[in-house]
DRENDO-1510 file (C-alpha; in Angstrom, 1 decimal, always signed):
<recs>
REC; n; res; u; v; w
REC; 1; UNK; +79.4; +67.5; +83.4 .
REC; 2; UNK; +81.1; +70.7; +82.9 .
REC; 3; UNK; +78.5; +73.7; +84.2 .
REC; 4; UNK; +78.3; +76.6; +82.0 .
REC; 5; UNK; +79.9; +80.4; +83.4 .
REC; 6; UNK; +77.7; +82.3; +86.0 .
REC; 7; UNK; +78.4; +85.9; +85.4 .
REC; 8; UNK; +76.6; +88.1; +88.5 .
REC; 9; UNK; +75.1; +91.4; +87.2 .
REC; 10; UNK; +76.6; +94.7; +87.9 .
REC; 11; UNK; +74.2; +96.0; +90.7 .
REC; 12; UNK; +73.8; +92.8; +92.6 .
REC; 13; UNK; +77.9; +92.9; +92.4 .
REC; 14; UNK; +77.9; +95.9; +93.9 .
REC; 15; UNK; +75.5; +95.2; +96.9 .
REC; 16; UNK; +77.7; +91.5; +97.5 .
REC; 17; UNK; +80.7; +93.8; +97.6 .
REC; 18; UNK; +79.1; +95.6; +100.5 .
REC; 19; UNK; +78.1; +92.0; +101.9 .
REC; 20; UNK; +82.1; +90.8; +101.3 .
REC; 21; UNK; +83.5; +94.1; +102.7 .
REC; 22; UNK; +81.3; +93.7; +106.2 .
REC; 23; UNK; +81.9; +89.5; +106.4 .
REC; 24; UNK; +85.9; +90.7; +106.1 .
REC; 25; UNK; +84.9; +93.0; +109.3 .
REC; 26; UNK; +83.4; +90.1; +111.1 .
REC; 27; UNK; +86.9; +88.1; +110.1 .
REC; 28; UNK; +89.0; +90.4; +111.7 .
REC; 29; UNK; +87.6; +90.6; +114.6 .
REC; 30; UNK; +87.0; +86.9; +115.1 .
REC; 31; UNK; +91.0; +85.5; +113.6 .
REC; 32; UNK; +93.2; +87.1; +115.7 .
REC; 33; UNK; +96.0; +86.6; +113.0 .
REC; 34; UNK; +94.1; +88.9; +110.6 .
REC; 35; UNK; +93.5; +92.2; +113.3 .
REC; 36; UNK; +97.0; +91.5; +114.5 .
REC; 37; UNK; +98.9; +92.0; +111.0 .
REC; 38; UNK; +96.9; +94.8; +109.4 .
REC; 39; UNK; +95.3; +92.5; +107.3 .
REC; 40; UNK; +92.8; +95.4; +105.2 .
REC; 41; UNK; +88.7; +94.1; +105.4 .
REC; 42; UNK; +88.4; +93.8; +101.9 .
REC; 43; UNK; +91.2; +91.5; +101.5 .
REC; 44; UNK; +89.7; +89.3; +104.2 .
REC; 45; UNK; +86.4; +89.0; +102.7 .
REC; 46; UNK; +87.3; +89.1; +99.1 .
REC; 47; UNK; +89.7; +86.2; +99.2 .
REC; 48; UNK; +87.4; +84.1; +100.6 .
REC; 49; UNK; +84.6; +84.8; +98.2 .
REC; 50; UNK; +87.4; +83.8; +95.5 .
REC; 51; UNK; +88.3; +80.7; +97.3 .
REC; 52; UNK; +84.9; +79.8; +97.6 .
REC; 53; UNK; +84.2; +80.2; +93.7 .
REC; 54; UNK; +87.6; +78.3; +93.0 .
REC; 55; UNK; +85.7; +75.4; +95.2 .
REC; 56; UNK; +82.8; +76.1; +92.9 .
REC; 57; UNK; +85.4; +75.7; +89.7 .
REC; 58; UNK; +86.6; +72.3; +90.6 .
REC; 59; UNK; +83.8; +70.7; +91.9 .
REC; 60; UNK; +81.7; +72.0; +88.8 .
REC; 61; UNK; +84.1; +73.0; +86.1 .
REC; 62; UNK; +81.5; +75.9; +86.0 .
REC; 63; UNK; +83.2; +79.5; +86.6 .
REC; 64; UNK; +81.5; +82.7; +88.4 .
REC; 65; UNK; +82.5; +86.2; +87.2 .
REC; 66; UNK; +81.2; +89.6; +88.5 .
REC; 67; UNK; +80.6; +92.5; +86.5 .
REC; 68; UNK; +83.2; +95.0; +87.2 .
REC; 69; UNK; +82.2; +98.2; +85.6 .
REC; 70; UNK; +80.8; +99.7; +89.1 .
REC; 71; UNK; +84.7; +98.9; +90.6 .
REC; 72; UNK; +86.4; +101.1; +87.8 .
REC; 73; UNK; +84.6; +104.0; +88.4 .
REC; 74; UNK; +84.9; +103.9; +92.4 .
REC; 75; UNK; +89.0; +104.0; +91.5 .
REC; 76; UNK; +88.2; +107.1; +90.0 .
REC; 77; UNK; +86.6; +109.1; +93.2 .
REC; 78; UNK; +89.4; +107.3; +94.7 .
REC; 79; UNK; +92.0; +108.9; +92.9 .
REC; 80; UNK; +90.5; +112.1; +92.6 .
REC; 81; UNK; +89.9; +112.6; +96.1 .
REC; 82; UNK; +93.6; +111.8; +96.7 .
REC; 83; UNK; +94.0; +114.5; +94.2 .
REC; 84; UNK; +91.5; +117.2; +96.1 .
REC; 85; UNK; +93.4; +116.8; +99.3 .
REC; 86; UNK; +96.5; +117.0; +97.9 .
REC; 87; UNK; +99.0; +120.9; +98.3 .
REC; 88; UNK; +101.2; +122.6; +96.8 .
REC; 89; UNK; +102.5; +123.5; +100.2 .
REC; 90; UNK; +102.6; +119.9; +101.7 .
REC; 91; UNK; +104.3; +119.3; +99.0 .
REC; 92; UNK; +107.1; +121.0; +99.3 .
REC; 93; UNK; +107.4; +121.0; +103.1 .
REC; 94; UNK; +107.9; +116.9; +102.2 .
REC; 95; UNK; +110.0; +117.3; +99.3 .
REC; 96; UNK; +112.6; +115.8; +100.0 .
REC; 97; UNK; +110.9; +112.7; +101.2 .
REC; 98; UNK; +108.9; +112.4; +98.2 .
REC; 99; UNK; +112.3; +112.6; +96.1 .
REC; 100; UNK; +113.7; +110.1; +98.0 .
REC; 101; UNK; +110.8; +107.8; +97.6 .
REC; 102; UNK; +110.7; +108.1; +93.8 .
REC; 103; UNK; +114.4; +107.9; +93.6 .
REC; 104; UNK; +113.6; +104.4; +95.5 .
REC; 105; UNK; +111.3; +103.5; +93.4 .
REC; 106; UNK; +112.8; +103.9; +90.6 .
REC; 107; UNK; +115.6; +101.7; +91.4 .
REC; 108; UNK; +113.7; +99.4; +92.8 .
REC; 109; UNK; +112.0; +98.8; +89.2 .
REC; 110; UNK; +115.3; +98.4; +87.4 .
REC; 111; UNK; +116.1; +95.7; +90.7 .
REC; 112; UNK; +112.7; +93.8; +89.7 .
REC; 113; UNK; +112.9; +93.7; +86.5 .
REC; 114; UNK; +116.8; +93.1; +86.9 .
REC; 115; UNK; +115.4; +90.0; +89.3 .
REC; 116; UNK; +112.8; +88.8; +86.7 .
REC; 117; UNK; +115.3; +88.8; +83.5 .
REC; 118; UNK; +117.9; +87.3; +85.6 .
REC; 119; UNK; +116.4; +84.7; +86.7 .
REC; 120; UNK; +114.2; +83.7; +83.0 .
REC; 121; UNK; +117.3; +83.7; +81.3 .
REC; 122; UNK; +118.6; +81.4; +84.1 .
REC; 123; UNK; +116.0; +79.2; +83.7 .
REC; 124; UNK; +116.0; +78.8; +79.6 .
REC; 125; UNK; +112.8; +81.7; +78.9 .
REC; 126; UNK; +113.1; +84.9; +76.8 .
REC; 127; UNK; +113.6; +88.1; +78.5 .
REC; 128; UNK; +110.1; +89.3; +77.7 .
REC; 129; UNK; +108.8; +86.5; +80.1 .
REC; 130; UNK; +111.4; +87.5; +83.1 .
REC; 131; UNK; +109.4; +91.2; +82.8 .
REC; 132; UNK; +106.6; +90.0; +83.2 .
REC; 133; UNK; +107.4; +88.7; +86.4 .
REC; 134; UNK; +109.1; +92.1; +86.9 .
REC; 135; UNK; +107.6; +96.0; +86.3 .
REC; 136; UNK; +105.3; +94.4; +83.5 .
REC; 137; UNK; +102.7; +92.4; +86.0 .
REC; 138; UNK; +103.8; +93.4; +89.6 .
REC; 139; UNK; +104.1; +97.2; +89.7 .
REC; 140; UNK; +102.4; +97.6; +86.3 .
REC; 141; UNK; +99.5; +95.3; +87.8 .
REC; 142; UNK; +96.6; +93.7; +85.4 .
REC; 143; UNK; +96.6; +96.8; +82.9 .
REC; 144; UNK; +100.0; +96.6; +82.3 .
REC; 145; UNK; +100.2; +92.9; +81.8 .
REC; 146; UNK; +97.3; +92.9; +79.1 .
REC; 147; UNK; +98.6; +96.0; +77.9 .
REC; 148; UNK; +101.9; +94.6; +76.6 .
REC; 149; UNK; +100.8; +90.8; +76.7 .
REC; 150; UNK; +100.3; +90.7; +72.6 .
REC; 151; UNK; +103.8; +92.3; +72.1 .
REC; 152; UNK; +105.8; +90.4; +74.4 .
REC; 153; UNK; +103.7; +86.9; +72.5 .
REC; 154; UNK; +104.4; +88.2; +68.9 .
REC; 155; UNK; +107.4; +89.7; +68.8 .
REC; 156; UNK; +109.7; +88.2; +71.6 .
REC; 157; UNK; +108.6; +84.7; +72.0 .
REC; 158; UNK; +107.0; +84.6; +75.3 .
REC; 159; UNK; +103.9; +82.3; +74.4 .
REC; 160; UNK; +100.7; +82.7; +76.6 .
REC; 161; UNK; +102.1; +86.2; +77.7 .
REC; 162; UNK; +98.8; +87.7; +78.2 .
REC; 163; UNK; +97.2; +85.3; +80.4 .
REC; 164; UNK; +100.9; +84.8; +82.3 .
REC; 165; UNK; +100.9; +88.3; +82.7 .
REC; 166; UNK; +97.3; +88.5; +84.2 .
REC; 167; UNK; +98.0; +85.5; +86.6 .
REC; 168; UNK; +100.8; +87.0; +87.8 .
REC; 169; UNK; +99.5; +90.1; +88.6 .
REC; 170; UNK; +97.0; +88.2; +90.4 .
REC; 171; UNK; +99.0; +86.5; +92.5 .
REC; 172; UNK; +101.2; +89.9; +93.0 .
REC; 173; UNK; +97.9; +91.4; +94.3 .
REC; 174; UNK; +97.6; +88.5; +96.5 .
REC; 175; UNK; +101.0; +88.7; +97.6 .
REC; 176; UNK; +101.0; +92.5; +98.2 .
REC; 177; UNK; +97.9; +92.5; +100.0 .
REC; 178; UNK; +99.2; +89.8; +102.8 .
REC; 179; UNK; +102.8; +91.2; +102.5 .
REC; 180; UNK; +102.1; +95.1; +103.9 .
REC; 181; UNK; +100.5; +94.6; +107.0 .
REC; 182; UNK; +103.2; +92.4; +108.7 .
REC; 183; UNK; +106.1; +94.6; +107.5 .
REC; 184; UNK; +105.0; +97.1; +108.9 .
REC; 185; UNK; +104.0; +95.8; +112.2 .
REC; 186; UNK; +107.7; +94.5; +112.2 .
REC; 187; UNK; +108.9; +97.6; +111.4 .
REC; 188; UNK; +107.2; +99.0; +114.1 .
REC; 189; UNK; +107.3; +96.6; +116.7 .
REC; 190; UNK; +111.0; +95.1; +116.1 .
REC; 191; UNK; +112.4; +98.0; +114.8 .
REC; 192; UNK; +111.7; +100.8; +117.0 .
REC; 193; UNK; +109.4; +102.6; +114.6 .
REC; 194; UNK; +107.2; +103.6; +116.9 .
REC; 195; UNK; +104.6; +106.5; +116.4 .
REC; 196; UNK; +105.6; +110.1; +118.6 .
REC; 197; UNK; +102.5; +110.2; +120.7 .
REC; 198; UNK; +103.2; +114.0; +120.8 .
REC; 199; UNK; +102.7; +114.7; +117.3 .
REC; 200; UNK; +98.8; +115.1; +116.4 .
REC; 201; UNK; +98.0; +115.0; +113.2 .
REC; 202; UNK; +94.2; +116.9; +112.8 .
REC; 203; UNK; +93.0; +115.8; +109.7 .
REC; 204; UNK; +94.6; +112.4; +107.8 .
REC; 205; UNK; +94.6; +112.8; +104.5 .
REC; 206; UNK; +92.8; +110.0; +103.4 .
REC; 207; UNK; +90.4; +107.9; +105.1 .
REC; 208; UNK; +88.5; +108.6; +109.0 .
REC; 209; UNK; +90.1; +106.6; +112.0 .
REC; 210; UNK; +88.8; +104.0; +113.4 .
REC; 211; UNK; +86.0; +105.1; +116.5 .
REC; 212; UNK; +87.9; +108.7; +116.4 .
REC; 213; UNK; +85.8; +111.1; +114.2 .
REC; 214; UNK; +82.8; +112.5; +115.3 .
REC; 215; UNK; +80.0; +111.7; +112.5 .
REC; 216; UNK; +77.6; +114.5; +113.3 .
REC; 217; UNK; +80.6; +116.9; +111.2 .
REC; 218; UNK; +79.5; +114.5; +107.5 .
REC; 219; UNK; +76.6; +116.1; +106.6 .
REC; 220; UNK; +74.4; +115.6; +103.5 .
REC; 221; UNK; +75.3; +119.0; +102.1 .
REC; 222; UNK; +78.9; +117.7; +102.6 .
REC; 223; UNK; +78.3; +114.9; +100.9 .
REC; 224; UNK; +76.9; +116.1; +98.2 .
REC; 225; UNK; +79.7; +119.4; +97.9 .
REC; 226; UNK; +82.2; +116.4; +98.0 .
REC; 227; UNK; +80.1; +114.7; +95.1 .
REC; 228; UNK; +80.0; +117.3; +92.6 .
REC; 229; UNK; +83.6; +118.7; +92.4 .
REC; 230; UNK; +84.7; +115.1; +92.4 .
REC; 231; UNK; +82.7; +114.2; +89.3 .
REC; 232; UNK; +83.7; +118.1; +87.8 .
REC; 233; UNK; +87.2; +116.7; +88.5 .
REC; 234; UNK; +86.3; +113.5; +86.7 .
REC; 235; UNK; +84.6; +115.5; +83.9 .
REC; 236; UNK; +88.1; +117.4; +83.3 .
REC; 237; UNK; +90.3; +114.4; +83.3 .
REC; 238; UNK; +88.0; +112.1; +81.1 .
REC; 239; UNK; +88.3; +115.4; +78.5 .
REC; 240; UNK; +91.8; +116.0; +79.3 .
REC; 241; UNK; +92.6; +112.7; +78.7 .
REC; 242; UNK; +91.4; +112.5; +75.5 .
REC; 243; UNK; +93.5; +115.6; +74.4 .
REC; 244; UNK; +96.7; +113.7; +75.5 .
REC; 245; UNK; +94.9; +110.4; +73.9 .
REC; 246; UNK; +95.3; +112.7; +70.5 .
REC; 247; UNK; +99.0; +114.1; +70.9 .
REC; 248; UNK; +100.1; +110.1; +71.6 .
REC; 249; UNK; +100.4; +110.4; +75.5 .
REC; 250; UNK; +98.1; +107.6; +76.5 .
REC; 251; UNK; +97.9; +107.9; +80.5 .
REC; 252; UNK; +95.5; +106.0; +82.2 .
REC; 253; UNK; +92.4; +107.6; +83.5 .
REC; 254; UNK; +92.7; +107.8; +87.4 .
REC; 255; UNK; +96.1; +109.1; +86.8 .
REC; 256; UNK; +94.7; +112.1; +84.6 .
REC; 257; UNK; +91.8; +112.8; +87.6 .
REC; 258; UNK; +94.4; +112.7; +89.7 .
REC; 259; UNK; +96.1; +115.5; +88.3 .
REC; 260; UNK; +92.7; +117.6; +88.1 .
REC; 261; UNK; +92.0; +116.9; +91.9 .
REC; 262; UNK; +95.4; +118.4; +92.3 .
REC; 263; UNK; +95.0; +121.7; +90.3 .
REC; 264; UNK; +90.9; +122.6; +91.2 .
REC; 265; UNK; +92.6; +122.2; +94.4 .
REC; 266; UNK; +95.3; +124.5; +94.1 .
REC; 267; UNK; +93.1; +127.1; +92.3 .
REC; 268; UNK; +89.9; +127.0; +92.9 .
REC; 269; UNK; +90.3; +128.1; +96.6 .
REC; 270; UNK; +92.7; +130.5; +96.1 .
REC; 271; UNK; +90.2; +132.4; +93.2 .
REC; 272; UNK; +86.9; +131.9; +94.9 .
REC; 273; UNK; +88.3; +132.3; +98.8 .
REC; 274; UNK; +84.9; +132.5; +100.2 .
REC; 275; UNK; +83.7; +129.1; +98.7 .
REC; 276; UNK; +83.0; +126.0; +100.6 .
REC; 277; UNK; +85.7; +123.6; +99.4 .
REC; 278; UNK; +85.8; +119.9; +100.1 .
REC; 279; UNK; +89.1; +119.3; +100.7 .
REC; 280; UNK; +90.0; +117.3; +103.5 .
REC; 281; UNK; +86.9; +117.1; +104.8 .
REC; 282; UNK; +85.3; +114.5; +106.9 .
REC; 283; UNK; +82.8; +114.4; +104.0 .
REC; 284; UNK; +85.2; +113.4; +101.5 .
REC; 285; UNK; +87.1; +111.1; +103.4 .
REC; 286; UNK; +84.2; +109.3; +103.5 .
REC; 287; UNK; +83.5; +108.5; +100.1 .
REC; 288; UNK; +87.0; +108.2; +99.8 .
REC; 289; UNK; +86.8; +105.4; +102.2 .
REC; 290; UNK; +83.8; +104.4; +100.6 .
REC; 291; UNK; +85.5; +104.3; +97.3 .
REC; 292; UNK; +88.4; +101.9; +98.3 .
REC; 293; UNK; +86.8; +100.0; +100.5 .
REC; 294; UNK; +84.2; +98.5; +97.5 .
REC; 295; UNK; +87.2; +98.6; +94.7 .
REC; 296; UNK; +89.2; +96.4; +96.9 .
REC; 297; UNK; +86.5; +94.3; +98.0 .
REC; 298; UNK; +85.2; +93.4; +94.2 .
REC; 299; UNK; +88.6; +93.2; +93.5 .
REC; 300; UNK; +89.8; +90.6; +95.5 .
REC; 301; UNK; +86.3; +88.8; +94.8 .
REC; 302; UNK; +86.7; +89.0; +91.5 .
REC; 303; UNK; +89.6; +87.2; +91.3 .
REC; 304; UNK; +89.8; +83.6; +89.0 .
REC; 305; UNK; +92.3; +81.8; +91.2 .
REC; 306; UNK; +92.3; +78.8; +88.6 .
REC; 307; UNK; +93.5; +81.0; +86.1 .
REC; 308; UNK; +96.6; +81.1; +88.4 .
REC; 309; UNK; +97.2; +77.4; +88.6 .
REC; 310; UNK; +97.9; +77.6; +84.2 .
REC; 311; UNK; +101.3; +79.6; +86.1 .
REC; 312; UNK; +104.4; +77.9; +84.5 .
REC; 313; UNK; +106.6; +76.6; +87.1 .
REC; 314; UNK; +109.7; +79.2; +86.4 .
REC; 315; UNK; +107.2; +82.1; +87.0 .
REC; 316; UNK; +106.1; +80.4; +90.1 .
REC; 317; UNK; +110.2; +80.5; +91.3 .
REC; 318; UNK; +110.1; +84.4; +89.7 .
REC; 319; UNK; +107.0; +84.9; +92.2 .
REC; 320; UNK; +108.7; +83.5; +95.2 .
REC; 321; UNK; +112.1; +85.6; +95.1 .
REC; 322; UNK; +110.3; +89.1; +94.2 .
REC; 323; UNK; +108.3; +88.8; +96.9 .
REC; 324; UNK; +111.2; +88.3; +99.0 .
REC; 325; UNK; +113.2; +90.6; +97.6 .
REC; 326; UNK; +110.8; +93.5; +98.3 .
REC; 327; UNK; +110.1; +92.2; +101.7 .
REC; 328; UNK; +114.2; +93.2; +102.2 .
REC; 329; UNK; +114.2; +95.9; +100.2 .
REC; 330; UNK; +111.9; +97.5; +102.4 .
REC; 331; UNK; +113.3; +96.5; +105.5 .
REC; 332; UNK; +116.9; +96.8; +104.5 .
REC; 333; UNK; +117.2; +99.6; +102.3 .
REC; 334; UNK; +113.7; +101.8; +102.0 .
REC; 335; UNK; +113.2; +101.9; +105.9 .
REC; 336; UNK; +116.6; +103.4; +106.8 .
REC; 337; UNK; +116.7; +105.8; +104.2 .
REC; 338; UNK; +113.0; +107.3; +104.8 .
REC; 339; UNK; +114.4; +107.6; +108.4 .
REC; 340; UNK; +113.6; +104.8; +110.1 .
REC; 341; UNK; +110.8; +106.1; +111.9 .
REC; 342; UNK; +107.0; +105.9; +111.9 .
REC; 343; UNK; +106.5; +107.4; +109.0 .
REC; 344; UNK; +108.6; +105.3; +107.3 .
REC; 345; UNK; +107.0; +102.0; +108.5 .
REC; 346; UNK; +103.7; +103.1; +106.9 .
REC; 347; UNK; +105.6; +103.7; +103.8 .
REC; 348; UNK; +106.9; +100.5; +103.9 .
REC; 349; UNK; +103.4; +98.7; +103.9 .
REC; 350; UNK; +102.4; +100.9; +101.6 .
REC; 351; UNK; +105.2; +100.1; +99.0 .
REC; 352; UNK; +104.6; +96.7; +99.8 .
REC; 353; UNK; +101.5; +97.4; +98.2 .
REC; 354; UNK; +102.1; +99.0; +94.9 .
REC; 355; UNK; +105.5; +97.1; +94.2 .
REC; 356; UNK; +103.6; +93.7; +94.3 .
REC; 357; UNK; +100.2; +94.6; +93.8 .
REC; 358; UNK; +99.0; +98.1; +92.4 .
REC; 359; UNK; +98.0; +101.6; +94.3 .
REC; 360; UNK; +95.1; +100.9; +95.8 .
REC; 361; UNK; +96.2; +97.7; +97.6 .
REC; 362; UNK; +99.2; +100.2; +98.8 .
REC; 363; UNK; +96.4; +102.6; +100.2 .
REC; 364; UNK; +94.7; +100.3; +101.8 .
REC; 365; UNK; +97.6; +98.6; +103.9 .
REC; 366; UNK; +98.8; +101.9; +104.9 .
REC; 367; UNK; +94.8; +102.7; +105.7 .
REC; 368; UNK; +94.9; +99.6; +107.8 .
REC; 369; UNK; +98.0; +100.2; +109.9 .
REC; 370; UNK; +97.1; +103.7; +110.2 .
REC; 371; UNK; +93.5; +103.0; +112.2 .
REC; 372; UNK; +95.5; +101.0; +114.7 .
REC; 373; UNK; +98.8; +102.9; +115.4 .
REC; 374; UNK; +97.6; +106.4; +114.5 .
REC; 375; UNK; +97.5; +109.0; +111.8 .
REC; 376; UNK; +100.8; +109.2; +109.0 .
REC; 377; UNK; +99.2; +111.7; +106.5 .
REC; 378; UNK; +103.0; +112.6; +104.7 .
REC; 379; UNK; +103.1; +108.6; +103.7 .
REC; 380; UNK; +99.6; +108.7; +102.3 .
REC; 381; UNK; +99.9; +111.8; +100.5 .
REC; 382; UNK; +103.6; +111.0; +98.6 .
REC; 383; UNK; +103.3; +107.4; +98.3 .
REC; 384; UNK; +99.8; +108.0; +95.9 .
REC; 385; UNK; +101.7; +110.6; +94.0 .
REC; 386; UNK; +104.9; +108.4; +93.4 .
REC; 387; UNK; +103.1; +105.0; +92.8 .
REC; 388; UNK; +100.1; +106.3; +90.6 .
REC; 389; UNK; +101.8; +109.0; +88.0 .
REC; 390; UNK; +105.4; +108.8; +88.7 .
REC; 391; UNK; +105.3; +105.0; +88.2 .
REC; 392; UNK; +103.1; +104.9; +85.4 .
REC; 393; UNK; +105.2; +107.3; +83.2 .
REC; 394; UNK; +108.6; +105.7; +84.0 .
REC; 395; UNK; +107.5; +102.2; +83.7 .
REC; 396; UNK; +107.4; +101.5; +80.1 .
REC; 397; UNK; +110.9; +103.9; +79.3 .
REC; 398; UNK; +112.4; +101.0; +81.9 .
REC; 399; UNK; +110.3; +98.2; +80.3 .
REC; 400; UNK; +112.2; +99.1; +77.3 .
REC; 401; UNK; +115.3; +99.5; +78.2 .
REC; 402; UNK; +115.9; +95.8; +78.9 .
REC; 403; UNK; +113.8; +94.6; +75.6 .
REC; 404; UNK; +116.5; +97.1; +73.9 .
</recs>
């Protein structure tokens, strides 16, 4: 007999998050494989909470689901934070690499979606169906998928398209999550990528390293300085949002902070030079660690894994090449043209990440190889700024452009 859904209430959710995020810890250190690949703690941890409630699913036919509410507003200090640490003048010192990665990107969204159509037609299914396997569910991720689900099912034949779309971004994030790590390990154990040991880096842009910062510089005033201009930042992009929300410009939220993050901290400093400002400050970096560390772990967690076996069998073959194909692309074509160097190793993990998965998964393998080879702040300030507003405004103008 069928047991009825377990749903897990948001604060307990939160606190098995924390539990999830320190029993990935304990994985890594005790599975080799795991440390050895860059494997990020939450993903450890959080797929095995959602294998064990898959066990739960067939043995019971019952289903557990966490409340995700607490998640969705971690992305948002998440984003923000990437936003407050962010300058005009880093910026342009790595302009050209930041072209070059959106130029990338860009092309590697019409070759995805190229990939998916390609091979849907191939195989008998409309065109709507190959993008979901394409921009729609793997750079788009699960808001995307829902997002365009009900017009891909009524008005180009692709039946089932919103739950397609959502398993396929789950397996994506599966996919990107295990994919970043060992690329990049290749990259920079096979391929000479190497990091300088002369260039010292004093403060990464997101995230502390492992063992390396001294904890006595996070203070509670620092903490709480960090606290309030994040959620002033948030304030301004929940408001600003809803201005673009009324001139038919629908961005998503943690896109909109991150543009506030970006412009309090290009201002405020420069108006109010004697003020205490958070920006890249140990403080910060640790609720930005914080942040991603949780949104990951209930992520992963969170996932239904039975929702993907209802995958039909051509999206399964989809699945299989694009993963492939962006393994190559990054060793093939992104890693020689970043300049085939440390730098461009953590960018590959990192697009890895947001090309199968979504931004946060691309943090957080870059986050991971970072703590064990060494500080890449350029790749984790550009790659956020390409995957999580350049992306998101270019991806429906290519989305369509194949439906047209």
């Amino acid at each position: 007999m069928a047991q009825g859904p377990v749903t897990i209430g948001e604060f307990a959710s939160f606190n098995i998050a924390i539990i999830v995020y320190f029993l990935g810890v304990r994985l890594n250190r005790t599975i080799p494989f795991l440390n050895a690949y860059n494997i990020p703690e939450p993903v450890s941890g959080g797929l095995l909470v959602a294998v064990c409630a898959l066990c739960y699913y067939l043995i019971t036919g019952g289903e557990i689901a966490f409340s995700l509410q607490t998640r969705d507003f971690l992305l948002l200090y998440f984003f923000t934070a990437i936003g407050l640490n962010a300058r005009f003048g880093d910026l342009a010192r790595g302009g050209i690499p930041l072209l070059k990665l959106l130029l990338l990107t860009l092309c590697y969204m019409v070759l995805q979606n190229g990939i998916g159509v390609g091979l849907a037609l191939t195989m008998g299914q409309p065109t709507g169906f190959g993008l979901i396997g394409g921009t729609i569910a793997l750079v788009g991720g699960h808001g995307t998928a829902i997002a365009w689900g009900p017009t891909l099912a009524d008005s180009y034949g692709v039946t089932g398209a919103v739950e397609i779309g959502a398993a396929t971004a789950t397996l994506g994030l599966i996919a990107a999550s295990l994919l970043g790590g060992p690329v990049a390990d290749y990259l920079i154990n096979r391929r000479g990528a190497k990091p300088d040991p002369s260039v010292h880096e004093e403060i990464p842009i997101i995230g502390l390293e492992r063992d390396t910062e001294p904890t006595a510089e996070v203070t509670h005033t620092g903490l709480m300085r960090s606290l309030l201009v994040l959620n002033i930042a948030i304030a301004l992009g929940v408001a600003f949002q809803e201005i673009l929300s009324n001139t038919g410009l629908d961005l998503p939220l943690f896109v909109v902070c991150l543009f506030c993050g970006i412009v309090l901290s290009n201002t405020v400093p420069f108006a109010f030079p004697n003020m205490k400002w958070p920006a890249r400050s140990k403080s910060l970096a640790v609720i930005s660690d914080l942040a991603l560390g949780i949104f990951l772990t209930m992520s992963l967690m969170g996932l239904q894994l039975w929702v993907v076996a209802e995958l039909a069998a051509p999206m399964m073959v989809i699945l299989a090449v694009q993963v492939a194909c962006a393994a190559l692309f990054i060793v093939f074509v992104l890693f020689p043209v970043m300049g085939r160097d440390y730098i461009a190793a953590v960018l590959g993990a990192g697009f890895a990440g947001f090309a199968l998965g979504a931004t946060p998964t691309a943090i957080a393998n870059m986050s991971a190889v970072t703590k064990q080879y060494g500080a890449a702040a350029q790749a984790l300030l550009i790659l956020p700024l390409v995957s999580a507003f350049f992306v998101d405004l270019s991806n429906a103008a290519i989305i369509w452009l194949f439906l047209g």
